[in-house]
N, C-alpha and C positions, 0 to 999 in steps of 0.2 A: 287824683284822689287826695282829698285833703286829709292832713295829720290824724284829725281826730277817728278821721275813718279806718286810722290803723290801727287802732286800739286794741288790742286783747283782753278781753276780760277772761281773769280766770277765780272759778267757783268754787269753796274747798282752800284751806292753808292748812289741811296735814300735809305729811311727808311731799305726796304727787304732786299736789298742788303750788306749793311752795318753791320744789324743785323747777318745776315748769314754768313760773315766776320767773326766774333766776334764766332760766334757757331764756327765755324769748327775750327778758334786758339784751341779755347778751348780745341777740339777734336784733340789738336795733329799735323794736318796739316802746312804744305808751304802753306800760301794764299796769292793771288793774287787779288787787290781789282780795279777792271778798271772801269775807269766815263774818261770824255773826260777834265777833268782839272787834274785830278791825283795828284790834291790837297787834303785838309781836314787833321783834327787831327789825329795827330801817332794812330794806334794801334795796340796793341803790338803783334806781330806775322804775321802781316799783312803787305804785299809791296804795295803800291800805285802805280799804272800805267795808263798812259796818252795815251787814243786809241780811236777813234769816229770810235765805233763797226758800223754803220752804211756803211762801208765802205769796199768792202773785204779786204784791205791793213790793216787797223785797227783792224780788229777783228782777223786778222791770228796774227799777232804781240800780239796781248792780247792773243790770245789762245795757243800761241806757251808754248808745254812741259807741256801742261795740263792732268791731268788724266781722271776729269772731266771738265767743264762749266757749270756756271749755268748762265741759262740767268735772269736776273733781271730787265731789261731795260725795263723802259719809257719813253715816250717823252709826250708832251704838250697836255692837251686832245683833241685841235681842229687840233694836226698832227698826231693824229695815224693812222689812215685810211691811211692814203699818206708812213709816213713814220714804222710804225711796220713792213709789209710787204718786206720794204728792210730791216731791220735791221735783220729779219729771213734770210733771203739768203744768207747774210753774215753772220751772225751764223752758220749756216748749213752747211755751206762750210769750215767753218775756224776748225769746229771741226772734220766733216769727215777729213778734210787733214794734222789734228797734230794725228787722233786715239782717239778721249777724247771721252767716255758720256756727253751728254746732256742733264741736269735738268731743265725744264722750267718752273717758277712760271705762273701760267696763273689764270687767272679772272673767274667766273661763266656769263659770259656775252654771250659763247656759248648758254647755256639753252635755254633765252630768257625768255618770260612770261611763268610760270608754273600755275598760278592760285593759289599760295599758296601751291600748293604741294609740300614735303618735296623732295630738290635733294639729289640725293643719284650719283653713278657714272654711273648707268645706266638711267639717266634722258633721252630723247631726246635731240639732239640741235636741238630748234626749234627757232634761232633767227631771228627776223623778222627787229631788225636796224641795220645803217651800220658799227655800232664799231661791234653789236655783231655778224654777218655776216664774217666781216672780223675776229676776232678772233676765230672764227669756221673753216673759209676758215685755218688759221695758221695753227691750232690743227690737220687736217686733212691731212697737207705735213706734219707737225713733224710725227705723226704716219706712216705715206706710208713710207717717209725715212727709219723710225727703219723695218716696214715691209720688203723693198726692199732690206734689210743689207747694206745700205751706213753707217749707226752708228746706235748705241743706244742710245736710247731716253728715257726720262720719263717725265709726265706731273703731277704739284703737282698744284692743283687750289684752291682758300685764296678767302673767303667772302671780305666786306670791313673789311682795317687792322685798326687796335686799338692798341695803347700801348704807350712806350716810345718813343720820334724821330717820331710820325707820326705828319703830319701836315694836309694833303690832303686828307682827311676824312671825313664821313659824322658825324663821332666821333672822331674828330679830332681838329686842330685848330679852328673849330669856335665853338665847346663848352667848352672846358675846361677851357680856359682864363675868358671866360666870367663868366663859372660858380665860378671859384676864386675872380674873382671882380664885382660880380653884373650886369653884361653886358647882353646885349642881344644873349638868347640862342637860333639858329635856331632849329625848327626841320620838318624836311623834309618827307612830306604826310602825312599816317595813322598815328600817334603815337600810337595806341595802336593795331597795325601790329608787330607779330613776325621778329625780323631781325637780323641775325646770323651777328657775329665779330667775326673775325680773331685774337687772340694776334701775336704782333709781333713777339713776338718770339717763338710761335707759327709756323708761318710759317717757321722762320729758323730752329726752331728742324727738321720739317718735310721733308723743301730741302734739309738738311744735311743728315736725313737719308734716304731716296731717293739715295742721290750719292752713300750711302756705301754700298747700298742694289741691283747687277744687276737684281737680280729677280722681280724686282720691273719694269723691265721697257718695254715698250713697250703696257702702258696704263695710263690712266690718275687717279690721285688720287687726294681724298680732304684731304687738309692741317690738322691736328690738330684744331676744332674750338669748344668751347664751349655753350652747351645747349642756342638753339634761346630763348631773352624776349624781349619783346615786349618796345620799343623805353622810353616808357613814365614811364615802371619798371625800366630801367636804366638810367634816370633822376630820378626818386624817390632813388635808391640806391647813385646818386653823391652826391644830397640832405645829404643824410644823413651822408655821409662822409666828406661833406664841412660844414655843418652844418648852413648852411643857404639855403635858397630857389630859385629855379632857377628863372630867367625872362624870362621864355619860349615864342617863338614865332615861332609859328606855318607855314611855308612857305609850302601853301597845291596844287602851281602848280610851274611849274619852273620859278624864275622871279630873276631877283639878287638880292641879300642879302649877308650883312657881305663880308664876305673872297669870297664869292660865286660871281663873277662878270659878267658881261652881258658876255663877252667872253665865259666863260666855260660855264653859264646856257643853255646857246645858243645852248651849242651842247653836254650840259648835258640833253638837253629837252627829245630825243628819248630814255634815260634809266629812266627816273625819275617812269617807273612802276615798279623798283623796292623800289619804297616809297608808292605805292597803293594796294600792295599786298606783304603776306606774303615773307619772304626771309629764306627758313631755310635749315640750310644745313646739313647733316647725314656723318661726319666724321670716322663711326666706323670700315669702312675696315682696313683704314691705323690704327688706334688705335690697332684693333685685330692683326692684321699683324706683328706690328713692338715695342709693347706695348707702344705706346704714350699717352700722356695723355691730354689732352688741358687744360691750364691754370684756373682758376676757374674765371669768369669775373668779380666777387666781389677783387679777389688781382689784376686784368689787372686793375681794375681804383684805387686802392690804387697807385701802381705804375707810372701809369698817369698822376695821381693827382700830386702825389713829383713832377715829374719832370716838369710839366710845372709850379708847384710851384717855383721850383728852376731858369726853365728859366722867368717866369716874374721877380723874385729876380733879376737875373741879369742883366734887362732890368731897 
């Protein structure tokens, strides 16, 4: 296997993408980090590349001489419906046509409402709104494709993420700051509803090993994510770590608030049952599988903490 056929490409430089960057240097790899400005801070082992995967022309060029791809890519929450769906076709095609596997971070939004019950990988998709519809529709060409042998696929699916570099979160920028400075801290429906989090890097250990592992592919897996508590235990644990008290406020239907503005509520309204019912996710295949372990969420918000410490500091 020559060099170049070790390549990693990965698709997407928010949080996921980035982080998963950063894992596979780690592990040794040529990584290839493509967002459509192919800007952002060096890191170390990692090439920046300038490509709007949305586009066959873009995504073959970012894909070219990849061993794997990982897709990573988001867009706007009021354009995924519109535009997710092309950005898979061009994925699809860009890696069938250089030879690569295909790792795809995906959402629990397939599911749809469970009632609380714990998902596991044999849950139903029983989405009944149109993000989680259309992200069921995706799910269901990635697998026919690896079916059909045009490539190999694998699907690694991330609760909401939590950790360093997230911002976009329901634990995310609109509690941590606030909980450092006294601000007002949203929390969204039941608070004392079970609701699984993803550590970020988390998710990178798990699309990392996903790429190295083809046995793995041609089904979908959940990410590494640690034991569900309940919203208002993990506001008592920031408490305790910040050592002051939050200023919780309760936002118990979808309305804007904070960071949360009428744009995104608007057409965050059709998922918000996942804040009325349980969210809890059973990670232990890929754990037994592949020996992973999910981060412990008492050190995901230690770690949290510092850094949005560090970035208020430098604000």
């Amino acid at each position: 296997m020559t060099a170049t056929r070790d390549l990693q490409v990965v698709l997407g430089a928010g949080p996921a993408g980035t982080a998963l960057a950063v894992e596979l240097a780690h592990r040794g790899y040529p990584v290839r980090l493509v967002d459509r400005a192919g800007d952002g801070p060096a890191i170390e082992g990692v090439e920046r590349f300038a490509a709007d995967v949305a586009t066959a022309d873009g995504a073959r060029a970012a894909a070219d001489g990849a061993a794997v791809v990982y897709h990573c890519v988001n867009v706007g929450y009021h354009l995924q419906v519109e535009v997710m769906p092309r950005i898979q076709q061009a994925v699809l095609a860009a890696a069938e046509a250089v030879g690569a596997r295909l790792v795809v971070l995906d959402t629990l939004y397939p599911y749809g409402e469970t009632s609380g019950a714990v998902m596991t990988e044999d849950t139903p998709w029983n989405a009944t709104t149109r993000k989680g519809r259309m992200r069921a529709e995706l799910d269901a060409r990635y697998l026919v494709a690896h079916r059909e042998g045009r490539l190999r696929v694998v699907l690694g699916r991330s609760a909401d993420f939590v950790g360093p570099g997230v911002l976009n979160s329901t634990l995310g920028g609109a509690v941590f700051p606030a909980a450092l400075t006294g601000g007002e801290v949203p929390a969204l429906g039941d608070i004392d509803l079970p609701h699984s989090y993803t550590y970020i890097g988390d998710v990178a250990a798990g699309l990392a090993t996903l790429g190295e592992n083809p046995d793995a592919d041609g089904r979908v897996w959940h990410l590494p994510t640690a034991p569900a508590l309940t919203t208002r235990q993990i506001f008592a644990m920031i408490e305790e770590r910040t050592g002051r008290p939050l200023n919780i406020t309760v936002v118990d239907e979808p309305r804007p608030f904070g960071p949360f503005d009428e744009v995104f509520m608007a057409e965050y309204a059709e998922m918000f049952y996942q804040h009325t019912e349980a969210q809890i996710v059973d990670s232990s295949a890929i754990e037994k599988a592949y020996g992973l372990v999910p981060n412990p969420l008492a050190d995901t918000l230690v770690s949290t903490l510092d850094w949005y410490g560090a970035l208020l500091a430098a604000h």
